[in-house]
C-alpha positions in Angstrom: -65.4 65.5 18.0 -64.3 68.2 20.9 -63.6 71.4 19.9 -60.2 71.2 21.2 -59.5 68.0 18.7 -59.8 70.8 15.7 -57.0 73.6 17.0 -53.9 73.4 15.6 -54.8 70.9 13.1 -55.0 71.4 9.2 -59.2 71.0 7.9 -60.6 70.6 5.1 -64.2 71.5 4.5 -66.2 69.5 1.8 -68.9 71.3 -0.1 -69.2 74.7 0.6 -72.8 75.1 0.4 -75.3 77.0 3.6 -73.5 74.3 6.0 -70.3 74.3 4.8 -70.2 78.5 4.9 -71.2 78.3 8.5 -68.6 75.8 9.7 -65.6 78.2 7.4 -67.2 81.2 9.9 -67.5 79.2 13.1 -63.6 77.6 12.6 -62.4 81.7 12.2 -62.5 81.3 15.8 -60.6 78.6 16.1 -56.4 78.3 15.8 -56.9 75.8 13.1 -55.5 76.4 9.3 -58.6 75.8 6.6 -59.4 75.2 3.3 -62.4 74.7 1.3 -62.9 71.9 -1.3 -66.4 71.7 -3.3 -66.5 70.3 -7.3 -68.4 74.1 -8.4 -67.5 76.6 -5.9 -65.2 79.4 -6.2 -62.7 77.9 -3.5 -59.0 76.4 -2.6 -60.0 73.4 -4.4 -62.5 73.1 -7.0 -63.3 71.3 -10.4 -63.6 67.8 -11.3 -60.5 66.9 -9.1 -61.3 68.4 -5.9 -60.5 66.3 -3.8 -57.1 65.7 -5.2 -55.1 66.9 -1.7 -57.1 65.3 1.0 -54.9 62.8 2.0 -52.7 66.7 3.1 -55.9 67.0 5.7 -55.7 65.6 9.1 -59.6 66.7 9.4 -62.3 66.3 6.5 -65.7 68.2 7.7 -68.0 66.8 5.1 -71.4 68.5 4.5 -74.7 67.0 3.7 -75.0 67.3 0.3 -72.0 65.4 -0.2 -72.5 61.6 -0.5 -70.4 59.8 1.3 -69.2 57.2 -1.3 -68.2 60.3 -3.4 -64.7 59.3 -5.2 -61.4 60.5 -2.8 -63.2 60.7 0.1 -62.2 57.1 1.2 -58.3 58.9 1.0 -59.6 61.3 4.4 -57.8 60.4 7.6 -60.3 61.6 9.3 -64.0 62.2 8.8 -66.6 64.5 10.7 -69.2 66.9 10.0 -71.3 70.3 11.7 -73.5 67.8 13.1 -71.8 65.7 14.9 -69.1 69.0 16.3 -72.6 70.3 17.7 -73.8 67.2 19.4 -70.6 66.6 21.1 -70.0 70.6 21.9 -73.5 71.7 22.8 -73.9 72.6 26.2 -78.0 72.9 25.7 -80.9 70.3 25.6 -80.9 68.9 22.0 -84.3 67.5 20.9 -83.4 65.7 17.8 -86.3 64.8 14.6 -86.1 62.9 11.9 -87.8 60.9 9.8 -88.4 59.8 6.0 -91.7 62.4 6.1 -92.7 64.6 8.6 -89.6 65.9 10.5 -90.0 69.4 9.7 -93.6 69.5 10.5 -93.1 67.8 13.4 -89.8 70.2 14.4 -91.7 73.3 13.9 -94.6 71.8 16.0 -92.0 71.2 19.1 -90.6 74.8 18.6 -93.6 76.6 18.8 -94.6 74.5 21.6 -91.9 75.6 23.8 -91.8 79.1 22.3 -95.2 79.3 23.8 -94.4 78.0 26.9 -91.5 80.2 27.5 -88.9 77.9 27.0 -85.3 79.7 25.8 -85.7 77.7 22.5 -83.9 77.8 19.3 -84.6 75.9 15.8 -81.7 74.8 14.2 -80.8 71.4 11.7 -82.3 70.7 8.1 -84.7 73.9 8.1 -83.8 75.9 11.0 -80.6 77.9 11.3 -77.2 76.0 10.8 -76.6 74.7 13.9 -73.0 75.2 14.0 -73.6 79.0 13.9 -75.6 79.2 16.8 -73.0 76.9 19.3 -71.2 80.3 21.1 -74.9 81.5 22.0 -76.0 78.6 23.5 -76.8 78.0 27.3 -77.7 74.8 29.3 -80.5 76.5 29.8 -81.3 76.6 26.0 -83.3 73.8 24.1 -82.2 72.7 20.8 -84.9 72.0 18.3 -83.0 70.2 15.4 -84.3 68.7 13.0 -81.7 66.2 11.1 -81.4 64.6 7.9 -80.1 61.5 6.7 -77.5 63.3 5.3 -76.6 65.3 8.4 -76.8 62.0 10.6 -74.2 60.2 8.7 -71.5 61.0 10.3 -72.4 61.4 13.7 -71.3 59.1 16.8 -73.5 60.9 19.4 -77.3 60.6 20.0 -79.3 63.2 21.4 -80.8 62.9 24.8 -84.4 63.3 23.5 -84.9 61.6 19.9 -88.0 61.8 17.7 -88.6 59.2 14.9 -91.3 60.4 12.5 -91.6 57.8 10.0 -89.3 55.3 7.5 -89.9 54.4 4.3 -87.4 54.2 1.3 -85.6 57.9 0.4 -82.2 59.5 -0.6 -81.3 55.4 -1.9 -78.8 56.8 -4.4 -76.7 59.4 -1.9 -76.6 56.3 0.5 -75.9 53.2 -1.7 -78.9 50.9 -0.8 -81.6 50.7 2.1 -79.5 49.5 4.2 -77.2 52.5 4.7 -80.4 54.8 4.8 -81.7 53.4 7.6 -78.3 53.0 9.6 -78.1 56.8 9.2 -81.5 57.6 10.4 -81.0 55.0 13.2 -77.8 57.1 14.4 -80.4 59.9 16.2 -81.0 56.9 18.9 -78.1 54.6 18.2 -75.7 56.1 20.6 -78.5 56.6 23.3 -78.2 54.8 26.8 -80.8 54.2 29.3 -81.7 57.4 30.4 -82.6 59.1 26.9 -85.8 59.1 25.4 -87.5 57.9 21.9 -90.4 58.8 20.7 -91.9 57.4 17.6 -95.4 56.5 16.1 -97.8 53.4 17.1 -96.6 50.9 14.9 -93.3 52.2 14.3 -91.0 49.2 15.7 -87.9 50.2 16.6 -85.1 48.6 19.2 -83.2 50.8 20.9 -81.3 51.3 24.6 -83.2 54.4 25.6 -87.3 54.5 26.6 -88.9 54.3 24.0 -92.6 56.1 23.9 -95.0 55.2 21.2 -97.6 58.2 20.5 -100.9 57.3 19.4 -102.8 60.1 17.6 -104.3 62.5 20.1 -104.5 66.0 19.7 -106.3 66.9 23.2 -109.3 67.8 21.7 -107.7 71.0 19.2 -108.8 71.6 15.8 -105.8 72.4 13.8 -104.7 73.7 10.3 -102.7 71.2 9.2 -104.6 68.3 6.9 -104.4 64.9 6.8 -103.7 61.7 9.2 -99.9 62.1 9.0 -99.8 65.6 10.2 -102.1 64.3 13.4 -99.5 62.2 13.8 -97.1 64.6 13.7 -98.2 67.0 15.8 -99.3 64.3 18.7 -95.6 63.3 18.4 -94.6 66.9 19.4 -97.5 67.1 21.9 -95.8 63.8 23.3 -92.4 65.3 23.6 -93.5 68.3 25.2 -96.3 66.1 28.2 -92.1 65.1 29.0 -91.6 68.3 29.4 -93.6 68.9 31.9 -95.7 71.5 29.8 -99.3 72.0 30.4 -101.7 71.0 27.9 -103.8 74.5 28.3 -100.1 75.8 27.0 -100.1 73.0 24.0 -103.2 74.0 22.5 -102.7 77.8 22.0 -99.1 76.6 20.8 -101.4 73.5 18.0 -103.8 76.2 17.1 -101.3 78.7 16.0 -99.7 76.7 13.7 -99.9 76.8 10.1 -98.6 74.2 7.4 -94.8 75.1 6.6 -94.7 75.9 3.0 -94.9 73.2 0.4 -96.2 70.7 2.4 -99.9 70.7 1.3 -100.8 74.2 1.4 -103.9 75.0 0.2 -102.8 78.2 -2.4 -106.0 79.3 -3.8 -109.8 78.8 -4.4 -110.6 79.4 -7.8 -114.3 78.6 -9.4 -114.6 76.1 -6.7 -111.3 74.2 -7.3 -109.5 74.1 -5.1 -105.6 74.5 -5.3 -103.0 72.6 -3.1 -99.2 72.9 -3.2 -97.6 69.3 -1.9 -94.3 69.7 -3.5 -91.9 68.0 -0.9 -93.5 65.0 -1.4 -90.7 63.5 -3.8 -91.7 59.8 -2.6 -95.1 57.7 -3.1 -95.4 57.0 0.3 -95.6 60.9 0.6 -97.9 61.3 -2.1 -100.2 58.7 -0.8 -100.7 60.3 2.1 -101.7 63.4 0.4 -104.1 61.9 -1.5 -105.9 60.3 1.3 -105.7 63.7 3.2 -108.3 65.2 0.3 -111.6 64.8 -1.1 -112.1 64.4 -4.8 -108.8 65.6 -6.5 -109.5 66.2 -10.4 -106.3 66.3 -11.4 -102.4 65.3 -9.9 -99.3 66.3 -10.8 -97.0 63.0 -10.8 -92.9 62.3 -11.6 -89.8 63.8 -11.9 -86.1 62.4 -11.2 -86.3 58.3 -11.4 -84.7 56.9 -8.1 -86.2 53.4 -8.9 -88.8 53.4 -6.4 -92.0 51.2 -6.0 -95.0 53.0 -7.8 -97.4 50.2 -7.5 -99.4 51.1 -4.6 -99.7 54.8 -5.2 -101.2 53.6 -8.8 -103.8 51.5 -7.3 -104.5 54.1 -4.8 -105.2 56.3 -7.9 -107.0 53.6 -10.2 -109.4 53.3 -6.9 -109.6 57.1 -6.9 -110.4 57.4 -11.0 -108.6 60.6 -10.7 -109.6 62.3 -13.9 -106.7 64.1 -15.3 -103.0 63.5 -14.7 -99.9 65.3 -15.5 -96.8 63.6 -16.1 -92.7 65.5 -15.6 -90.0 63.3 -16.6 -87.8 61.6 -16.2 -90.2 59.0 -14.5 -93.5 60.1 -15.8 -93.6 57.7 -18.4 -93.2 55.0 -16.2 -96.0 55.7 -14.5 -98.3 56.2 -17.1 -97.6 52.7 -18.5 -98.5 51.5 -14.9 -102.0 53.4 -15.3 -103.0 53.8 -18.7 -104.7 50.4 -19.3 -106.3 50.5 -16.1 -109.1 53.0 -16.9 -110.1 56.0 -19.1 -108.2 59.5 -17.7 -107.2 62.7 -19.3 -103.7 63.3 -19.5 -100.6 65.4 -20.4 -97.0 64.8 -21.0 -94.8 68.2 -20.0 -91.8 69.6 -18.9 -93.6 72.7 -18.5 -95.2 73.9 -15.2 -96.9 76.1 -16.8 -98.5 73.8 -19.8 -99.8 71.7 -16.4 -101.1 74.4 -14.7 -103.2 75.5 -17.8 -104.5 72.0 -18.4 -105.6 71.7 -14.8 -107.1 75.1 -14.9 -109.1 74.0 -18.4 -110.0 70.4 -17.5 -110.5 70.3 -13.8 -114.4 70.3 -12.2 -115.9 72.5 -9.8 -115.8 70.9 -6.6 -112.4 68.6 -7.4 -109.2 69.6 -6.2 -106.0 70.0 -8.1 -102.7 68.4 -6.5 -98.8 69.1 -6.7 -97.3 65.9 -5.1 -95.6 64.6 -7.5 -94.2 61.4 -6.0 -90.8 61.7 -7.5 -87.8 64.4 -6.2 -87.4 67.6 -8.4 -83.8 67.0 -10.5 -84.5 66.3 -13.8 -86.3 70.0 -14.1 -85.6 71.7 -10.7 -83.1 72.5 -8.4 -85.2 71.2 -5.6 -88.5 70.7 -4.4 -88.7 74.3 -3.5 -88.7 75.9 -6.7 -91.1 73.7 -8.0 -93.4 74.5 -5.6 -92.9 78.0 -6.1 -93.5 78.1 -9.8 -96.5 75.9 -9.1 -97.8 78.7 -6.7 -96.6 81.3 -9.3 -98.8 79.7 -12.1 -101.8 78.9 -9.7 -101.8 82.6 -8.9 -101.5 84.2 -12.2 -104.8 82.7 -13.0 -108.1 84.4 -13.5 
């Protein structure tokens, strides 16, 4: 949607979280009459019935967090969202990442790349700045390093020129109503691409598209780097890959590789205590994740498994941990339980049932070897005793550092 589609016209923005904020600053600017409809915000429209007038709205801008089957939505005349108003205004060079696991990881890597080439670069999407924000500063001389979300690709009907596809695997199956829809939203970052764009994705990652598609094998030109484990290789040779298109040198990629630390949550060693070790892999909120984790460490004592129940497979990760004889396990609801009973005849481990953080902490800190690590990944997203995977990694890292 062009800029000049939204003056004059009555809009209605939908959730009025960070994204939905930014879009009610960027439309100030705009002759264009506004409202703001979110189910617990203090706003125009707000309680159960919130979207009671939207059929009044020539315009809906919907934000991530809202699904798109939510109830009265289907009333809209028209949808759009931040995303897709940036894609079709932006007068820079988007590089657009996503993917089930990985995209920030491998968005950061990309940014700091080009940072340390000199590139006018800025980071913006899923866990840079809103991109919307940023659209009056922007250049075509600037690069746009966004990383996007399922839930931010939704809507869109535009591609970026320069697409990077991390990984798939089932996620977010409830906001999108089935497989199927998740992976049509993902898809949309090379959907609308023509011939002369560019995909990037893993070996082994088969995907059909218009543009050129470039499979990355794992090759970090010979740097040692900080971040652990097979995926993150991967990662990072994706964003070596994008910037070899780039024309940048790889004497410039390796300072950039060996400057980069592991973004928080994403298996951070916290703290070496006794000789166990402590690791923080909180966004993992999928098995798939979680797997990978565990095959990034040697010996983990104990694991901290469950949370929300989305349904999901938890076969493989068991046998992965059966094979392992992991020696103490932690279970959260609301899934926890569920996989117990997939382990618990298997073979002999220690184990606790908690809502507590802090009751798991203490019985890793009690039970756990010298030598053996102790793992956060918990296989499961945060809801049924967080807000989100960020706080509980941060009260993981809270307990983990009060002890002595």
């Amino acid at each position: 949607m062009k800029l000049s589609e939204l003056k004059n016209k009555r809009i209605l923005i939908v959730g009025f979280g960070r994204e939905g904020r930014a879009v009610l600053d960027f439309l100030q600017n705009i002759e264009c009459e506004v409202k703001v409809a979110d189910k617990d915000a203090v706003c125009d429209y707000n309680g159960e019935d919130y979207l009671r007038d939207v059929e009044d709205f020539d315009i809906v801008i919907k934000s991530p967090g809202v699904p798109p089957h939510t109830k009265g939505l289907e009333k809209s005349k028209r949808i759009t969202s931040a995303t897709e108003i940036f894609l079709n205004n932006c007068p820079g060079k988007i590089i657009g990442i996503t993917g089930s696991k990985g995209k920030s990881t491998t968005s950061n890597a990309v940014y700091m790349i080009l940072k340390e080439a000199g590139f006018l670069v800025e980071f913006l999407g899923n866990i840079g700045t809103a991109a919307i924000s940023c659209l009056g500063q922007i250049t075509s001389e600037t690069y746009c390093v966004m990383e996007l979300s399922s839930y931010q690709l939704n809507e869109v009907s535009l591609s970026p020129h320069i697409a990077v596809f991390t990984s798939f695997f089932p996620e977010h199956l409830n906001y999108h109503g089935g497989l199927e829809s998740y992976r049509k939203a993902k898809g949309n970052i090379y959907a609308y691409q023509n011939e002369g764009d560019f995909l990037f994705v893993p070996e082994g990652l088969d995907i059909n598209a218009r543009s050129r598609v470039v499979k990355c094998g794992i090759d970090l030109l010979g740097q040692e780097s900080r971040l652990l484990g097979l995926h993150n290789k991967q990662n990072l040779s994706l964003a070596i890959c994008v910037a070899r298109h780039l024309k940048i040198s790889d004497e410039v990629i390796k300072n950039a590789i060996s400057k980069i630390n592991p973004l928080p949550h994403r298996l951070n060693l916290i703290r070496d205590l006794n000789g166990v070790a402590y690791y923080d892999d909180a966004i993992s909120t999928t098995p798939d994740s979680t797997i990978s984790a565990l095959k990034s460490l040697n010996n983990v004592g104990t694991l901290f498994l469950g949370g929300y129940d989305r349904g999901l497979d938890f076969d493989g990760l068991a046998q992965l941990i059966v094979s392992l004889k992991i020696s103490n396990l932690v279970f959260f609801p609301d899934n926890g339980e569920r996989i117990f009973d997939l382990l618990k005849d298997k073979y002999d481990f220690r184990y606790l049932h908690t809502k507590s953080m802090k009751e798991g902490v203490d019985f890793a800190y009690l039970y756990t070897k010298k030598g053996q690590a102790v793992l956060l990944s918990t296989a499961s997203p945060s809801f049924s005793l967080w807000k989100n995977y960020e706080e509980k990694g941060d009260e993981f890292v809270k307990y983990v550092n009060a002890l002595v």
